[in-house]
N, C-alpha and C positions, 0 to 999 in steps of 0.2 A: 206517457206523460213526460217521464225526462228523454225522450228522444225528441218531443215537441221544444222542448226548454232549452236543449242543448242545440237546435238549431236558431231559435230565436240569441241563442250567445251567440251559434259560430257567422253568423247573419248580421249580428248587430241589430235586431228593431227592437226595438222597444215595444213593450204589449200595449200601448197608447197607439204606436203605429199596425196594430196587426190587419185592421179593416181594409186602411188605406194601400197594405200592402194587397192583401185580397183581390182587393178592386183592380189592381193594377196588373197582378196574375189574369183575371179574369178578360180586363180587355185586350193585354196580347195574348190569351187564347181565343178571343173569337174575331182579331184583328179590329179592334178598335182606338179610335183616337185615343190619349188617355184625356182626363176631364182635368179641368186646373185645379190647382191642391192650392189649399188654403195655408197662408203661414199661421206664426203663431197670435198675429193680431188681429186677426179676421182678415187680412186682406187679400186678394187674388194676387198669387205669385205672376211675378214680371213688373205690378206696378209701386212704384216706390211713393212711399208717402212720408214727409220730411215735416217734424214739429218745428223746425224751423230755417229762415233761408239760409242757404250755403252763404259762407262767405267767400269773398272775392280777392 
């Protein structure tokens, strides 16, 4: 159990992230795409969603 804990320090995740790390172990071991990770507002990382327009 602290040799789990003291990789999660020497790693930096956060136990919020341990799934997403999983998942991510799991598809480069069986050579898969990874799948898009969601930020922390729900949305699909890459697309940017602005409450209001840029200014100019």
């Amino acid at each position: 159990m602290l040799g789990l804990f003291g990789l999660l320090v020497i790693t930096a995740t956060p136990v919020r992230m341990i799934p997403q790390r999983l998942r991510e172990v799991r598809d480069r071991i069986l050579g898969r795409a990874p799948a898009p990770t969601e930020t922390d507002d729900g949305a699909a990382t890459g697309a940017t969603k602005r409450s209001r327009p840029a200014r100019h």
